[in-house]
N, CA, C and O atoms as a MOPAC input file, in Angstrom:
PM7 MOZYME 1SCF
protein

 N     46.04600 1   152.98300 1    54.23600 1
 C     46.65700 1   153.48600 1    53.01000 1
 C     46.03500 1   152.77100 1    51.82100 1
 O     45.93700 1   151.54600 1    51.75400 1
 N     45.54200 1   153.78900 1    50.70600 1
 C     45.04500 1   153.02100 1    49.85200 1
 C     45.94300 1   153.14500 1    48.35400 1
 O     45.63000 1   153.70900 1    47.30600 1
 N     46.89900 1   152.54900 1    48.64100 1
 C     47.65600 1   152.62100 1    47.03000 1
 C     47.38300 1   152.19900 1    45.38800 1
 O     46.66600 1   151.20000 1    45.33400 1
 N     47.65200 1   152.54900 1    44.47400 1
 C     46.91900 1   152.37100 1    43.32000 1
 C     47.59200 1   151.70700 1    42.59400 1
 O     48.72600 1   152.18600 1    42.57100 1
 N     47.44700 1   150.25800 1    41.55400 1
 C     47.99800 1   149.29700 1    41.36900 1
 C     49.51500 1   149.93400 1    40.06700 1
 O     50.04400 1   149.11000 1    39.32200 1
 N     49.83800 1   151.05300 1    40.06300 1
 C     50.62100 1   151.66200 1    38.74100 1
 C     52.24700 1   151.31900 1    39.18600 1
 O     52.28900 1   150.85900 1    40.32600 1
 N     53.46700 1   151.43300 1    38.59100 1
 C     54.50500 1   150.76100 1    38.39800 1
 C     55.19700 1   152.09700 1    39.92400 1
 O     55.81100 1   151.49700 1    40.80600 1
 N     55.11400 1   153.18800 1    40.07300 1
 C     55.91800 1   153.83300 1    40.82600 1
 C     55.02900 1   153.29000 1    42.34300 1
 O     55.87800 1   152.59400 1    42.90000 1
 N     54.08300 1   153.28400 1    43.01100 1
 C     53.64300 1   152.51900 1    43.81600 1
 C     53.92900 1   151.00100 1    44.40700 1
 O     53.74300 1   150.54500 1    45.53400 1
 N     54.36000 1   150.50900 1    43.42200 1
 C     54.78300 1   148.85300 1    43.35000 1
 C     56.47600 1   148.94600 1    43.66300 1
 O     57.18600 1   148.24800 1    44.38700 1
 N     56.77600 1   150.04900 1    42.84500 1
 C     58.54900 1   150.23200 1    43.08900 1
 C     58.85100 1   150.67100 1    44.22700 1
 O     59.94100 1   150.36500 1    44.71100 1
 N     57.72500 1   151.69700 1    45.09200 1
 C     57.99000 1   152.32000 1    45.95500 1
 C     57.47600 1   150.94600 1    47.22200 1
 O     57.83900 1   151.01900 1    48.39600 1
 N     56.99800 1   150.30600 1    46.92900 1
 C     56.12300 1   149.21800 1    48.30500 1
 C     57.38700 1   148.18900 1    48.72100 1
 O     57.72400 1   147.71200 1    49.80400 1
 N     57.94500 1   148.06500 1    47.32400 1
 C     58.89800 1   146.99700 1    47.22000 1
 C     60.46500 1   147.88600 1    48.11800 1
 O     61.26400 1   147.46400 1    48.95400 1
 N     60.34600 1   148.98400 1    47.54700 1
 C     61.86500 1   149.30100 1    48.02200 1
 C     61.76800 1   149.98200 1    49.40700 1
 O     62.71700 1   150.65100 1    49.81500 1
 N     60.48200 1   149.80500 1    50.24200 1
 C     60.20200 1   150.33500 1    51.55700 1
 C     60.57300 1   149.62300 1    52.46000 1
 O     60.91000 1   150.03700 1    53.57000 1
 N     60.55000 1   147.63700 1    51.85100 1
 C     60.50900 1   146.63500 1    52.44500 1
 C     59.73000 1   146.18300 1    53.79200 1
 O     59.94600 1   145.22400 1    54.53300 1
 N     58.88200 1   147.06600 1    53.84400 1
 C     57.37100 1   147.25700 1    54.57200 1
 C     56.76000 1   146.07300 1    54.08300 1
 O     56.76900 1   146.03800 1    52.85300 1
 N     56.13400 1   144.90900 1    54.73000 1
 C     55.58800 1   143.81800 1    54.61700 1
 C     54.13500 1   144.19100 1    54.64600 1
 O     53.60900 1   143.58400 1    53.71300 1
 N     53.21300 1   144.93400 1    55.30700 1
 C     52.15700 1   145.41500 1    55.37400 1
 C     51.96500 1   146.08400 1    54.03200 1
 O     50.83000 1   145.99200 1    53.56300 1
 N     53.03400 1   146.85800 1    53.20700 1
 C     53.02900 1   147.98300 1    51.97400 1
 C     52.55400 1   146.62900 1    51.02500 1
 O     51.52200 1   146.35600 1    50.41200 1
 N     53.87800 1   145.92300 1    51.23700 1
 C     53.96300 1   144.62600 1    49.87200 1
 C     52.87900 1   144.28300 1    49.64500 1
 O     52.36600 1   144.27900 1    48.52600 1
 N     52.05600 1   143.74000 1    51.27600 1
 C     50.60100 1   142.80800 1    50.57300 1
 C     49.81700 1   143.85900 1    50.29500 1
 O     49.06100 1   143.49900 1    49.39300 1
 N     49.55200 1   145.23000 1    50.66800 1
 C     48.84300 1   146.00700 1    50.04700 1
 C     49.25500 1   146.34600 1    48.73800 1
 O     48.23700 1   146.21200 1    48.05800 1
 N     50.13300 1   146.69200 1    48.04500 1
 C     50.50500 1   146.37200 1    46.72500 1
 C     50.10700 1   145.24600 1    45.82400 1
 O     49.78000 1   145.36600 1    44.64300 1
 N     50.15600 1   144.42000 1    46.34000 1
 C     49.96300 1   142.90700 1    45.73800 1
 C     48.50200 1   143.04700 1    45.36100 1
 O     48.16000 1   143.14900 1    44.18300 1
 N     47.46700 1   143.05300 1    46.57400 1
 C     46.45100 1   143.07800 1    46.83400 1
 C     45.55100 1   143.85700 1    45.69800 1
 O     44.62300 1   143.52300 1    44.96100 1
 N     46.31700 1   145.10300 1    45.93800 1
 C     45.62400 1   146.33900 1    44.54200 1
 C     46.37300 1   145.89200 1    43.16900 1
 O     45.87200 1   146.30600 1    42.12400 1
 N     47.07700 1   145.39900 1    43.12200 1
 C     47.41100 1   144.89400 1    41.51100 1
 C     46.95500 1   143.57200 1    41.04400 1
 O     47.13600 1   143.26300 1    39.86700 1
 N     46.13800 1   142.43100 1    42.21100 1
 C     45.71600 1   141.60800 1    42.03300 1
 C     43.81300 1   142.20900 1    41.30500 1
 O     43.09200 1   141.95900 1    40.34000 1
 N     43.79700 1   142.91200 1    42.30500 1
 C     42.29200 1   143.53400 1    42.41200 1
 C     41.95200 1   144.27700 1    41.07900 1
 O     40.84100 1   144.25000 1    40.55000 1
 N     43.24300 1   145.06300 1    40.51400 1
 C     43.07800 1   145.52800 1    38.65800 1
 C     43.15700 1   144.70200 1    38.42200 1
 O     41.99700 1   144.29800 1    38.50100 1
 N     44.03000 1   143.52100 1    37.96000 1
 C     44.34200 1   142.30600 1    37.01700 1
 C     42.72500 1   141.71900 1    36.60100 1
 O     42.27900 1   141.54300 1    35.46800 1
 N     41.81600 1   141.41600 1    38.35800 1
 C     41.07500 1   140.79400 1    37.99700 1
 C     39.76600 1   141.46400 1    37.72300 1
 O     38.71700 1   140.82400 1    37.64500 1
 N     39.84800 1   142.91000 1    37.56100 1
 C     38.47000 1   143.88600 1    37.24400 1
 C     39.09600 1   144.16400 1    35.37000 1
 O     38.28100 1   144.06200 1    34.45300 1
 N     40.36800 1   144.45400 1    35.13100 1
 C     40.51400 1   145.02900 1    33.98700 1
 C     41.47600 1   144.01800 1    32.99500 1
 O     41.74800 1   144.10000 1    31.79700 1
 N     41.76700 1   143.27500 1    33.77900 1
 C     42.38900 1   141.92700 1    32.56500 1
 C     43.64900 1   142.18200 1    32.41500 1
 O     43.97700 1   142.97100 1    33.30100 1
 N     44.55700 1   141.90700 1    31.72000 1
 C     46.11700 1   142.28500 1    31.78500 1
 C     46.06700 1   143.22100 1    30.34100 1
 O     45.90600 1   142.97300 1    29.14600 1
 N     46.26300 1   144.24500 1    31.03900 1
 C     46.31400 1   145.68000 1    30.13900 1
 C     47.10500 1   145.41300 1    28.97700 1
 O     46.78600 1   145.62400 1    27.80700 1
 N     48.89100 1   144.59700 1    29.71600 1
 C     49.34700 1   144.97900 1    28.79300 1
 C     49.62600 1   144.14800 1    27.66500 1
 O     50.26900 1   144.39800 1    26.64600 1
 N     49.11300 1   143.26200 1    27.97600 1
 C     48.39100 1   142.20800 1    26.88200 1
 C     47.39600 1   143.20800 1    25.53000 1
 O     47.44800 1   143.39700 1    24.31500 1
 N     46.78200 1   143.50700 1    26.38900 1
 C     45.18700 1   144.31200 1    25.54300 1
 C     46.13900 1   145.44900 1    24.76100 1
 O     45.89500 1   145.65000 1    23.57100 1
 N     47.02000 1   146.05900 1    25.29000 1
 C     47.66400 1   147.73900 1    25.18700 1
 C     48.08800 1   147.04400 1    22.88000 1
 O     47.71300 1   147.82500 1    22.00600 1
 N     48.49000 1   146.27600 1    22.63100 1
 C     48.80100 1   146.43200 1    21.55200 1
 C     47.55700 1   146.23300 1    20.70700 1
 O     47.64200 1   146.48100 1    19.50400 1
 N     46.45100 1   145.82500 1    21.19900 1
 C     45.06000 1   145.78200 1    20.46800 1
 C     44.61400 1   147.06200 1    20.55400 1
 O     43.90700 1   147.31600 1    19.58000 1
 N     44.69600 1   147.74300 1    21.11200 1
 C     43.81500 1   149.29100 1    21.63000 1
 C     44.69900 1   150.04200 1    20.45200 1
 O     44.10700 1   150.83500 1    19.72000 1
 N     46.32600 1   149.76400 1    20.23200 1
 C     46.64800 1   150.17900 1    19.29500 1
 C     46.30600 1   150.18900 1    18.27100 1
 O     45.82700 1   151.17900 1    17.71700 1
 N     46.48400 1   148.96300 1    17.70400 1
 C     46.23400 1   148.59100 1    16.63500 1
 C     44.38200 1   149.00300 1    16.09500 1
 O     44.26700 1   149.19800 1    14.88500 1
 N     43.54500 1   149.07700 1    16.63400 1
 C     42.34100 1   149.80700 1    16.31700 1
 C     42.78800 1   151.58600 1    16.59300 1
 O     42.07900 1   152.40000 1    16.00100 1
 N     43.77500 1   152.05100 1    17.34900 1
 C     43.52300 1   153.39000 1    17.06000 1
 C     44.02400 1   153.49500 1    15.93900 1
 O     43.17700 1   154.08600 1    15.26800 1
 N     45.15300 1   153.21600 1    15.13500 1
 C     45.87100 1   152.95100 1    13.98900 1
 C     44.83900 1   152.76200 1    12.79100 1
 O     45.13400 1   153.24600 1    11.69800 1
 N     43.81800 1   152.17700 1    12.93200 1
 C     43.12300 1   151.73100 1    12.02500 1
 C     41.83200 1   152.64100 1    11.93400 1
 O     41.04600 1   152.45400 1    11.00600 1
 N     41.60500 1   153.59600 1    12.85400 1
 C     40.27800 1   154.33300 1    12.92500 1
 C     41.09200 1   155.71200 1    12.27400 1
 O     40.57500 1   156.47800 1    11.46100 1
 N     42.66400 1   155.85800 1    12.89900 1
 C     42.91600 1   156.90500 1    12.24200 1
 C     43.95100 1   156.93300 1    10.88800 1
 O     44.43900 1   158.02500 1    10.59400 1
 N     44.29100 1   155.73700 1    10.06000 1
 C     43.74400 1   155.99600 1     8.44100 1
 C     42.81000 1   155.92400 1     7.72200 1
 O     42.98600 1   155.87500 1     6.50500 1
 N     41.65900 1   155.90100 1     8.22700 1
 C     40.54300 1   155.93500 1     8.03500 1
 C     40.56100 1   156.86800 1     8.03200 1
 O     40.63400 1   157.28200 1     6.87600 1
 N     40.52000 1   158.09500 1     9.18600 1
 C     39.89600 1   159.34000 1     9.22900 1
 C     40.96800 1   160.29200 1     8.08100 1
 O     40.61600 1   161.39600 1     7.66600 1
 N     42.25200 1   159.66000 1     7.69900 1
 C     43.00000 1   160.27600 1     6.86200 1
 C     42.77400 1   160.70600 1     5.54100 1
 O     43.25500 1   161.64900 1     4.91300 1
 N     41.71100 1   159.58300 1     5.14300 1
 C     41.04300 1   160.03200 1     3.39900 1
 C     39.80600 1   161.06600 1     3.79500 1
 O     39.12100 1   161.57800 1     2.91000 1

């Protein structure tokens, strides 16, 4: 099973109480963390430049 590191996957691994699910969960949210950095850290910067490209494009 190859599960994908997103919040309904993690809810679903956890509430299966499948020990094999968990570390595969773990595993794929360890494996984003360390390819894409903590999103949701980044998520208010990505904002804040779309915010800024689009009053720009407003004049």
């Amino acid at each position: 099973m190859n599960i994908k590191p997103y919040g309904v996957a993690v809810t679903d691994a956890i509430a299966s109480g499948d020990l094999s699910r968990l570390k595969e969960a773990e595993a794929a949210a360890q494996a984003h963390l360390d390819q894409y950095g903590d999103v949701a850290t980044l998520l208010p910067l990505l904002r804040l430049e779309i915010a800024k490209l689009e009053a720009k494009k407003s004049y």
